[in-house]
N, C-alpha and C positions, 0 to 999 in steps of 0.2 A: 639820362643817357650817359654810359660811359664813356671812355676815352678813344676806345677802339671806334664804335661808333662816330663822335663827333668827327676823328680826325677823317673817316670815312666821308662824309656827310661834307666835312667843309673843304675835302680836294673835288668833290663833286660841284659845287658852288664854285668853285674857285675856274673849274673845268667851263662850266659856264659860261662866266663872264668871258674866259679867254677868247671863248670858241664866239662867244656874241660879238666881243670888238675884232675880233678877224671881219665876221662879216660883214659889221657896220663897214668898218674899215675899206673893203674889196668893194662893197656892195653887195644886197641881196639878189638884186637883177641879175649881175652877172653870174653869180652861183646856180641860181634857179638855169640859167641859160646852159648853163656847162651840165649839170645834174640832169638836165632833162637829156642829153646825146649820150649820158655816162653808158655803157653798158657793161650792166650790173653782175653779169657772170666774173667780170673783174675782180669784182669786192669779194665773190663766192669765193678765188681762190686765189687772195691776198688775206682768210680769212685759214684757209688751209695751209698757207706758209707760215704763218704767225704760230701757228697750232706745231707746224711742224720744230719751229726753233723753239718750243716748251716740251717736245720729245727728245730732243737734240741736248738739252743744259740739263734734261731728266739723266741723264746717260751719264752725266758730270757728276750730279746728284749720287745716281749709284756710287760710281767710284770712288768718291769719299766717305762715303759709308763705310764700303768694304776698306780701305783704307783705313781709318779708324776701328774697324774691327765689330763695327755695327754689321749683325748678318743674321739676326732675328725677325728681321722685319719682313713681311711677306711681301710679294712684288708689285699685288693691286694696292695694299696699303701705304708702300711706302708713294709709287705714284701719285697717290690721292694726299698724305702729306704733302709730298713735294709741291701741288699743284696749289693747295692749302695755301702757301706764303703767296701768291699772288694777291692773296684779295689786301694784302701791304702794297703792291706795287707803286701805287701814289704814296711814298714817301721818299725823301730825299735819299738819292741816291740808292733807294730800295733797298735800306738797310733796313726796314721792318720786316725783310723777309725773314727776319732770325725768328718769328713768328712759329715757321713749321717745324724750329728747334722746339719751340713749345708745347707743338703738337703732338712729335715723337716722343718727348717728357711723356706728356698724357698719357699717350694710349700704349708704349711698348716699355716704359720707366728706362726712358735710357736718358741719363741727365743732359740738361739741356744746354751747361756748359762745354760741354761734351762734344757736340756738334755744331753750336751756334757760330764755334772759327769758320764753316763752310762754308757762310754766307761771305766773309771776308775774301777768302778762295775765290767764289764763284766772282764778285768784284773786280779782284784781280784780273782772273782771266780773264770775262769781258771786256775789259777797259783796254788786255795786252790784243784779244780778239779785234774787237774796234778800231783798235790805232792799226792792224795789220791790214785792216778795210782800206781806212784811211791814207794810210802812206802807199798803196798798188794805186789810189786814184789820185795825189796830190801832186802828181806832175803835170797837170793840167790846170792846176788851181791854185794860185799861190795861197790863198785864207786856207787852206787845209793842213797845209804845215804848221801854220801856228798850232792849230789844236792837237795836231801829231806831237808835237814836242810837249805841250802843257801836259795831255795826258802820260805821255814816255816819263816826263818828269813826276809823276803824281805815284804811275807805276814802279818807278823807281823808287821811290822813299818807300813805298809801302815794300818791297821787297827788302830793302837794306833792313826795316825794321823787324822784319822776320829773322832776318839771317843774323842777324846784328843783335845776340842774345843781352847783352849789358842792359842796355836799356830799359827792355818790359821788364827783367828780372828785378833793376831796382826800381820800378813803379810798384811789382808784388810784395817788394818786403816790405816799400813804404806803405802799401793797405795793410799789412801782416802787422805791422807794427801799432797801427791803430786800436782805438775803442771802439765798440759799438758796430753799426753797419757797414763801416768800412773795414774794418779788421774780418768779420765775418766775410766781406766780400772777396778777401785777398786769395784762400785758399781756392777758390771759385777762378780767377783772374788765372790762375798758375795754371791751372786745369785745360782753362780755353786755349793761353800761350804756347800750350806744349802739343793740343790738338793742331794749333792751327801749323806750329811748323810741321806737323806730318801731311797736312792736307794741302799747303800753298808752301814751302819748300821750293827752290828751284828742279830738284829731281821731277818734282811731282806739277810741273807747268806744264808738262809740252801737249801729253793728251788733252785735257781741260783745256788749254786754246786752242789745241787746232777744233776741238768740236764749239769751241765759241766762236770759233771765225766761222762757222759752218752756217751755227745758228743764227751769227746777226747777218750773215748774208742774205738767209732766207727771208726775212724782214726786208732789206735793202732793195732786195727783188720782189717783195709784193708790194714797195712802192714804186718800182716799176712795171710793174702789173697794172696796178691803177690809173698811172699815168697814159698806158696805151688803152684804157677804156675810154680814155679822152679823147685818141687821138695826139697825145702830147708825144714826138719826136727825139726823147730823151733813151739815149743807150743805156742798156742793164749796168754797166762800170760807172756812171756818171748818179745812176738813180740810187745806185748803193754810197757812193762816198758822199752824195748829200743825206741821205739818211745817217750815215755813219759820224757826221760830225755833230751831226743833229742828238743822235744818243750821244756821244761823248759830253759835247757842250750840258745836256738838261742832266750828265749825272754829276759835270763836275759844278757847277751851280746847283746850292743847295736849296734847292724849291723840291714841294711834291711831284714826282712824277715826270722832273723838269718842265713842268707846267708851264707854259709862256714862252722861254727857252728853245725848247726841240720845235715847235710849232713854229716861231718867228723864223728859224733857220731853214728850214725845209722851206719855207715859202719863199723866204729872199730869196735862199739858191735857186730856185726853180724857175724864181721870176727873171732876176739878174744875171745870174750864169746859163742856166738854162733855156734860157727866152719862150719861158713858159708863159700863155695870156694867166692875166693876172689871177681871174675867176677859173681856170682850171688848176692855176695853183694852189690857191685856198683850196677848193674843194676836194683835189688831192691829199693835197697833208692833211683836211679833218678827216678822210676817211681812213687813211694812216694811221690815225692816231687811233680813231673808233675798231681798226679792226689789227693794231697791237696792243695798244696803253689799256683802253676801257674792255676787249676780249680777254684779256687777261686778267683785269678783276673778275669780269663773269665767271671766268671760270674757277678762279680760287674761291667764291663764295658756290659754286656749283659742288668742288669738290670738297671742301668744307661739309658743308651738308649732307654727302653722302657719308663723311668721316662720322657726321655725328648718329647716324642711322645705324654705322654699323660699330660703333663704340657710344650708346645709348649713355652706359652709365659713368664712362670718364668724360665724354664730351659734352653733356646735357647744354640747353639752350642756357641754360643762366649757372653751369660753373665759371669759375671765377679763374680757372687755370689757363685758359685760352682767350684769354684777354690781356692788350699789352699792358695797363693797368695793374694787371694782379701783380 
């Protein structure tokens, strides 16, 4: 089994066990109790917003393309790349989405250093997205500031480091200067460095977050969707800024997926700040999670598969290009 695979296979495992000690945890009595009142048109369309905030960061997706000067790419393809990097979602901080950088490599040869800065980009903005979540709801919450500032602070350095050319320039010469794989890598590095300042740039933030505040708000609201399937009494501002800390917190811990992380936090907040019952807590956040985190692999291995259907001879089941491995 390759790498891609295992690493698949053991955030799956990993998903699991989380999802098994929440309920030990809660209890299954009470789950079963809350799941049985759920009404499940909720889940239909906390399942249609999640889908919508993967239209919305598509829109991002375009733009740095065109911005990079990527404009061969036809519009059903590039969506089905774009949608491709999901099926990374389960990794830290979903920096395997640089994946569908691999993908565009494949099928339209447009180097994959090239674009791979976009994933950084897209990071950025959701993290500046998120904290703007975050900071409209943390005057109700003193715990949300702190994570306003951690990420502000996180977003910050990554920004200085863009703008603030010294730096990566002498990490390039120092690979340029090398033997061997690192020397070869360096011309490669300079490539990505000089993508990414056109793509995350200060000029080039304001559109990409305001459609990333867009997109994790629709998230934020179908876990408020969810919660009125319960009957849970939690206002849309209040259901988004516990979601909201919940992704920031499981991107800036580096687990897959924020695996353990985003889960534990959505539940405390809903139980403790919230005075959500405890079992319609749980059961809220797993299906929050089953219809962002694991809908969203679905679909990157849905569109995956269509990739390989209609690029048969770059994408076959066993090249070795579209593997993180290769």
């Amino acid at each position: 089994m390759n790498r891609f695979l295992r690493r698949i296979l053991g955030a799956m495992l990993l998903g699991v066990a989380v999802y098994g000690g929440f309920v030990v945890y809660t209890g299954l009595n009470r789950i079963q109790e809350s799941l049985a009142r759920f009404e499940w048109s909720a889940f239909a369309l906390a399942l249609a917003l999640a889908s919508s905030n993967y239209f919305i960061r598509f829109a991002k997706w375009q733009y740095y393309l065109s911005r990079l000067g990527v404009r061969n790419v036809a519009w059903l393809d590039s969506l089905l790349i774009f949608l491709s990097g999901f099926v990374l979602t389960i990794t830290p901080g979903k920096v395997g989405e640089v994946f569908k950088s691999a993908v565009l490599a494949r099928t339209h040869d447009v180097p994959a250093e090239r674009t791979a800065p976009i994933v950084v980009a897209e990071r950025l903005t959701d993290a500046i997205g998120v904290i703007a979540l975050i900071v409209v709801g943390s005057g109700a919450f003193a715990g949300g500031t702190i994570w306003a500032v951690a990420g502000s602070l996180a977003v910050a350095l990554g920004v200085a480091f863009i703008v603030w050319e010294r730096p990566g320039l002498a990490v390039v010469g120092w690979l340029e200067r090398r033997h061997g794989t690192l020397g070869r890598l360096g011309p490669k590095v300079r490539i990505a460095l000089g993508s990414l300042r056109v793509v995350a740039g200060p000029a080039a933030l304001v559109w990409p977050t305001l459609l990333s505040v867009a997109a994790w708000a629709c998230e934020g609201i179908a876990l408020w969707v969810l919660l009125r399937g319960f009957g849970a009494p939690v206002a849309p501002g209040v259901a988004v800024f516990f979601y909201s800390t919940a992704t920031l917190a499981g991107a800036l811990i580096p687990v897959p997926g924020g695996l353990g992380v985003a889960e534990a936090m959505i539940q405390q907040q809903l139980v403790e700040l919230g005075h959500v019952p405890a079992g319609d807590a749980t059961a809220a956040m797993l299906l929050v999670r089953f219809a962002t985190l694991w809908w969203a692999v679905l679909v990157g291995f849905l569109a995956l598969a269509a990739l390989r259907v209609r690029f048969p001879e770059r994408l076959g089941a066993g090249e070795e290009g579209v593997r993180l491995d290769a």
